[in-house]
MMTF fields as JSON, N, C-alpha, C and O atoms, coordinates in Angstrom:
{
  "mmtfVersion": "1.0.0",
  "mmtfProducer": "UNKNOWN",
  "numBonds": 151,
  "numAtoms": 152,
  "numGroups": 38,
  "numChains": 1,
  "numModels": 1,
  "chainsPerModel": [1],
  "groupsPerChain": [38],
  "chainIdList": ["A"],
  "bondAtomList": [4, 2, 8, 6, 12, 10, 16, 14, 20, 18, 24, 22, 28, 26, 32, 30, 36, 34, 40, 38, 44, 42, 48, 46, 52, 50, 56, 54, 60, 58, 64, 62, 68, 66, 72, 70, 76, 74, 80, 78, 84, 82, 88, 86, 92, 90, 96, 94, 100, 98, 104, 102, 108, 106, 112, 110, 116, 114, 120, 118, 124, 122, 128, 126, 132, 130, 136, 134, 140, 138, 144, 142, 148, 146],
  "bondOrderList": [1, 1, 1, 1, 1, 1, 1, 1, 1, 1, 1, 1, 1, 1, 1, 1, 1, 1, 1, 1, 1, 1, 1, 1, 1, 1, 1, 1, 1, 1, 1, 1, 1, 1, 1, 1, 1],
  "groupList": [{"groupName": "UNK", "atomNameList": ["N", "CA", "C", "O"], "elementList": ["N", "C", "C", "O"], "formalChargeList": [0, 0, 0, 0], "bondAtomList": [1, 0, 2, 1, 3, 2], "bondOrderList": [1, 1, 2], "singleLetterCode": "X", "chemCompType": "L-PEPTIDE LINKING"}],
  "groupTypeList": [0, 0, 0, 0, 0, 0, 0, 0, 0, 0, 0, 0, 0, 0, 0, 0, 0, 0, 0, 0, 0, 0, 0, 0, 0, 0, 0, 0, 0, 0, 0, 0, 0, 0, 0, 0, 0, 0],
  "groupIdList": [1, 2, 3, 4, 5, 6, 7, 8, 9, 10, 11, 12, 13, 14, 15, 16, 17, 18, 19, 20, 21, 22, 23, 24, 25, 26, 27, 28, 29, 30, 31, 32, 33, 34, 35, 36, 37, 38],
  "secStructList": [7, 2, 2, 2, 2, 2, 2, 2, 2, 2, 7, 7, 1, 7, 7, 2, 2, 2, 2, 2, 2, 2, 2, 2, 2, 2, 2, 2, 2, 2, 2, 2, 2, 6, 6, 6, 6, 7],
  "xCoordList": [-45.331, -44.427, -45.051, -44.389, -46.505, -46.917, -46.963, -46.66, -47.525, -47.548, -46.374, -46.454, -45.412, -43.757, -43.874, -43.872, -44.035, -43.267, -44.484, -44.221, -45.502, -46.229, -46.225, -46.672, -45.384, -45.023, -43.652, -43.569, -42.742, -41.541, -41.622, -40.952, -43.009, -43.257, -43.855, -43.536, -44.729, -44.951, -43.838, -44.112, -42.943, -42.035, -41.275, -41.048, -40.811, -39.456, -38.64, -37.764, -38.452, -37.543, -36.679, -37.031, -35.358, -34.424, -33.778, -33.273, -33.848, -33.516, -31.749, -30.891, -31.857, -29.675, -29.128, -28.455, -29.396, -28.686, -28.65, -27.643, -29.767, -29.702, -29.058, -28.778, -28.862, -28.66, -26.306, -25.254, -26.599, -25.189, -24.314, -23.099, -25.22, -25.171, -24.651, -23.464, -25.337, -25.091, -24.197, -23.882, -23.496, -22.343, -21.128, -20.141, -21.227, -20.092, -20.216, -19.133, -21.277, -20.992, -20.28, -19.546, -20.764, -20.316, -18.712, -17.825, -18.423, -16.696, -16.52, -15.62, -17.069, -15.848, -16.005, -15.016, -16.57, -16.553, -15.457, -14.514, -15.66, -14.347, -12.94, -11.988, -13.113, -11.622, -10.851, -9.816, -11.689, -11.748, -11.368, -10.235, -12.185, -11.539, -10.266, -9.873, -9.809, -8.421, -7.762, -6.732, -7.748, -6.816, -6.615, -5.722, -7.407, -7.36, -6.779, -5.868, -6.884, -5.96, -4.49, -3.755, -3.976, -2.827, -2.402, -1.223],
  "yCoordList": [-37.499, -36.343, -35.091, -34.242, -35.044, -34.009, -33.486, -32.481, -34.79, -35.124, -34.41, -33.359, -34.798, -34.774, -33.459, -32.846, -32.406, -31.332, -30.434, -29.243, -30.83, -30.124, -30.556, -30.007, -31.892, -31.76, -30.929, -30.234, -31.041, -30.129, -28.861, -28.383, -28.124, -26.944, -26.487, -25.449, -27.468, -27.254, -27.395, -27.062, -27.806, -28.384, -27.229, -26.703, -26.739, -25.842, -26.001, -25.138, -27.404, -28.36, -28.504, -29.161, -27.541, -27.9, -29.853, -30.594, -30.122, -31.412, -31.455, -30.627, -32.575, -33.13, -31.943, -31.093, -31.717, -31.691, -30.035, -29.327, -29.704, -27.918, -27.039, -25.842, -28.078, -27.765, -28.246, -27.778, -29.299, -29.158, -28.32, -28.177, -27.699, -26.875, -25.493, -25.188, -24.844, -24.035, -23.7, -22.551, -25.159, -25.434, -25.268, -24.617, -25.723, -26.102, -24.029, -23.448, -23.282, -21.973, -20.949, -19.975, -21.523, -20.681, -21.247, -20.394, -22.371, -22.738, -22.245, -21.467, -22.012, -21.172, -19.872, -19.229, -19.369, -17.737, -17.772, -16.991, -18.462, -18.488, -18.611, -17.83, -19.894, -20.096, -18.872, -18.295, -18.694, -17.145, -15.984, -15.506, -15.593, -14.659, -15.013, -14.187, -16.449, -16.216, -16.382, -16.913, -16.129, -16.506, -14.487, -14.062, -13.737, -12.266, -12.041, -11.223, -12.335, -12.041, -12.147, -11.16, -13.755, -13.669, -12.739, -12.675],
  "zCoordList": [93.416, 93.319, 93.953, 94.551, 93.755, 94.028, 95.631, 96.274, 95.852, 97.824, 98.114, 98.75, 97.771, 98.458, 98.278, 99.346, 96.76, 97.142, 98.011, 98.173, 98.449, 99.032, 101.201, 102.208, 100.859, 102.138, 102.468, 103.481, 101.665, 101.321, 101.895, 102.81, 100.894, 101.127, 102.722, 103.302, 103.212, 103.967, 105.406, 106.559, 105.058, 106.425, 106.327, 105.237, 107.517, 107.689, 107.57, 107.507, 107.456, 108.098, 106.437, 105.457, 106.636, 105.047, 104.348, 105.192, 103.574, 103.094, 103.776, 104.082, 103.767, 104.204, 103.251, 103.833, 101.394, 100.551, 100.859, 100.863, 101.066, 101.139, 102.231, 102.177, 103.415, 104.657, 104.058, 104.496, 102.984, 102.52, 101.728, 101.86, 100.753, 100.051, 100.93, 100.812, 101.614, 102.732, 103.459, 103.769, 103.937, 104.418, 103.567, 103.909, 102.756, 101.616, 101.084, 101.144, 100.704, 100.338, 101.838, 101.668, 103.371, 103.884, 103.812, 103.79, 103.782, 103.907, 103.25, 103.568, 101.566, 100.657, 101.148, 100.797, 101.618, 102.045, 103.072, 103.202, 103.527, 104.715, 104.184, 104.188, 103.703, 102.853, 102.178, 102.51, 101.162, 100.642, 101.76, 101.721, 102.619, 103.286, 104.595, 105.418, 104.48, 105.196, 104.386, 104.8, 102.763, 101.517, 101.223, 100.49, 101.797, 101.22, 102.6, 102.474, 103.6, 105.06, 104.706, 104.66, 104.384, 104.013, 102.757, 102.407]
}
């Protein structure tokens, strides 16, 4: 466990899930602001 989060830390490089996470908050920002347009 320990290895991993210290290669984690060391990589720049974001996981699939965080790089999904990201995605999924900027769509609702979007969604959201063409829902206050209309």
């Amino acid at each position: 466990m320990n290895d991993i989060f210290m290669k984690t830390k060391v990589n720049p490089v974001p996981h699939q899930g965080t790089i999904n996470t990201v995605t999924s908050l900027i769509n609702r920002r979007t969604i959201s602001h063409k829902s206050l347009k209309q």
